[in-house]
N, C-alpha and C positions, 0 to 999 in steps of 0.2 A: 767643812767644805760642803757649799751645796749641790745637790744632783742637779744639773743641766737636763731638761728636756727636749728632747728633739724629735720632732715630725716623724711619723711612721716613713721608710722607706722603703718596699716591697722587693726593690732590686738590692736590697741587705739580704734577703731568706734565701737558704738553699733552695737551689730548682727543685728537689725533692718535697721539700715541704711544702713549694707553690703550689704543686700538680696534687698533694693528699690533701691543701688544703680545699680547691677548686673544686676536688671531690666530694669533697665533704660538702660544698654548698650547694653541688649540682642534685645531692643526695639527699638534702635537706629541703630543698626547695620541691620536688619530686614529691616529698613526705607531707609536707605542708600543703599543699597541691591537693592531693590525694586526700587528706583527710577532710580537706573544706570540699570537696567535690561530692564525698561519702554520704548520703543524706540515710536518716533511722528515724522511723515513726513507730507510734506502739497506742494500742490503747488502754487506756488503768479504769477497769469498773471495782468502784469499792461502796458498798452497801453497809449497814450500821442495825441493820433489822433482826439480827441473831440472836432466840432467846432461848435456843435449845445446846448451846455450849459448843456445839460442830464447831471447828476452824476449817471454812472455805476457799477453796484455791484451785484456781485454772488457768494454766498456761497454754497459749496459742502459740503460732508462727509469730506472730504481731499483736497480741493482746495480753494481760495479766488480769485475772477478777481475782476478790478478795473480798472473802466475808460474806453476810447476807443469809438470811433465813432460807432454807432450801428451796421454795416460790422464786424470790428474788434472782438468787444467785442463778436457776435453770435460766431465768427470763435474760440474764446479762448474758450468760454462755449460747443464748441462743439469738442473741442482739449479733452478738458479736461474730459470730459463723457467719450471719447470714450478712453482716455490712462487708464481710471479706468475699465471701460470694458474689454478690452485688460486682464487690470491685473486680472483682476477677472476670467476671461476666464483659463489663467494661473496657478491660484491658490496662484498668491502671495500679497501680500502687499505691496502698497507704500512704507510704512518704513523699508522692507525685502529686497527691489530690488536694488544691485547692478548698482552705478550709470552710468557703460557705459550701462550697459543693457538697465536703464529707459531710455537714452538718444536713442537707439535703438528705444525704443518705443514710444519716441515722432516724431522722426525719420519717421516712418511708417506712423502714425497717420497724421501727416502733408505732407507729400506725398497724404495719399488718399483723404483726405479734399480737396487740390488742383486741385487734376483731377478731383473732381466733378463740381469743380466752373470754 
């Protein structure tokens, strides 16, 4: 005997399950919503200049360094302070800025670090 197919028919479900399931899509849709609205930026400085055996690591608000010769790595932690300063100064956010602009602003940032040193 074979099984017969037949069309979904919505007015077959308990009212009960219409209303959890409408639930469920209002609450899914909400979710989906939310998470593509959520935007996260970060910066990753990783350097390869290590030859005194340190394992290097700094975590910021919005950054992570790794690695690098003590030189290096002070130079990336202090890149990286001062491009969130900057933005802060600003009033924008990492995850707001426009990336020639952040590129601008790393730009700067590493310019004035170097004329110090």
């Amino acid at each position: 005997m074979a099984a017969t197919s037949q069309p979904f028919d919505p007015s077959n479900v308990p009212k009960e399950w219409r209303i959890a399931l409408q639930a469920l899509k209002v609450e899914e849709i909400r979710r989906v919503k939310a998470s593509s609205e959520t935007k996260s930026a970060a910066i990753l400085g990783l350097a390869f200049d290590n030859d005194d055996g340190h394992t290097r690591l700094t975590r910021g608000k919005n950054f992570v360094l790794v690695g690098g010769s003590q030189d290096t790595h002070a130079v990336m932690q202090e890149t990286a302070i001062k491009v969130n300063e900057r933005l802060d100064k600003r009033g924008t956010r990492l995850e707001d800025i426009p990336i020639p602009e952040l590129r601008k602003v790393f730009r700067e940032v590493s310019e004035s670090i170097s004329q110090k040193r």
